[in-house]
Each structure stands twice: as structure tokens, then as C-alpha cells.
C-alpha positions in Angstrom: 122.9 111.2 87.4 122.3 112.7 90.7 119.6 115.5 91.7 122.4 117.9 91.8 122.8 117.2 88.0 119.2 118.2 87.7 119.6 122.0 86.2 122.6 121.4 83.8 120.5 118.3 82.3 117.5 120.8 81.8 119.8 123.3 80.2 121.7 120.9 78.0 118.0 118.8 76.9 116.2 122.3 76.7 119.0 123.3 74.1 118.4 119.8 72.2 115.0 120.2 71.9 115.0 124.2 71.0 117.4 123.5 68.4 114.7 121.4 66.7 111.8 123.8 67.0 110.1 122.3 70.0 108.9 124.3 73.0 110.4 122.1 76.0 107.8 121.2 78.8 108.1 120.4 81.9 106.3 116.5 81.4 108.6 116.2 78.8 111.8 116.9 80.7 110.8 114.8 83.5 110.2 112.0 80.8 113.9 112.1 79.4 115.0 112.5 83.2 113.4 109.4 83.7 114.6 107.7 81.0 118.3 108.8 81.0 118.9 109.0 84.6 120.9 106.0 84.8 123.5 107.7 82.8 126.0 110.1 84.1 125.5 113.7 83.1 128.7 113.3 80.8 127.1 110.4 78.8 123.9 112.3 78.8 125.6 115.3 77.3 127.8 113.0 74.7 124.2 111.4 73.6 122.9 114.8 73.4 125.5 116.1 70.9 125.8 113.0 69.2 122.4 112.4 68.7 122.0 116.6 67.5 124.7 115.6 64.9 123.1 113.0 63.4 119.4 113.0 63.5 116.8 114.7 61.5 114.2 115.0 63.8 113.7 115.6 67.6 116.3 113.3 69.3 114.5 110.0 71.4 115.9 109.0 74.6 116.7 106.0 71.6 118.8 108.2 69.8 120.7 109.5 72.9 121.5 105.9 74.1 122.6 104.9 70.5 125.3 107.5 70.9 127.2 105.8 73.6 128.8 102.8 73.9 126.6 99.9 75.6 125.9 99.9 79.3 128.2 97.1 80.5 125.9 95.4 83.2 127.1 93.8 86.3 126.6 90.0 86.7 123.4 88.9 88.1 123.8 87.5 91.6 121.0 84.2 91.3 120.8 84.2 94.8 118.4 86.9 95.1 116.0 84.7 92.6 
């Protein structure tokens, strides 16, 4: 994601969290920003629904991430090692 993605993620991870019965702070948005902000906003928002469709409790960044397909990773260039 990119800092313009910033408010819709709030909105969207406010919503998750809400919907659970939690009060959404500020340290805790930052932490799932942190944690998720390798993802696009789509993927985030997938994970999010996903996730809020099959879990019990509060959704971890876990449970998002388990709700999309693997990251595929680029090869490692060994010259930088």
C-alpha cells in the first residue's frame, strides 16, 4: 500500500475491529499498517472480509494473510550476499 491508501485502510480495519466489539486505537492501527503494508489495499480489503467471514474472534494480521493466496517472492539475486 501507499500513504495515499492510508484513510480507506483505517476505514476498512476500523470496521473489522468494531464489528468484533473492540474500540480501535490508534497503536493498534499503526500495528496492522505495519504489518500489512506490503499488501495492496485490495488484498488488505479481501483479507479483511475473508478473515470477518470466518473467524470467531478479533482477526490477526495472521488471519488476514491466511485469506489470500501466498505472496509469490522474487528470486534472490546472491550477489548482494
Amino acid at each position: 500500500m501507499q500513504e495515499s491508501d492510508r484513510e480507506q485502510f483505517v476505514l476498512a480495519v476500523t470496521g473489522m475491529i468494531e464489528t468484533f466489539g473492540k474500540e480501535a486505537s490508534m497503536p493498534m492501527l499503526n500495528g496492522y499498517w505495519m504489518a500489512l503494508s506490503d499488501l495492496s489495499l485490495e488484498q488488505v480489503k479481501r483479507g479483511i472480509i475473508g478473515a470477518m467471514q470466518t473467524c470467531k474472534f478479533l482477526p490477526t494480521v495472521a488471519d488476514i494473510r491466511g485469506q489470500y493466496p501466498a505472496r509469490v517472492f522474487s528470486p534472490v539475486d546472491e550477489s548482494q550476499f
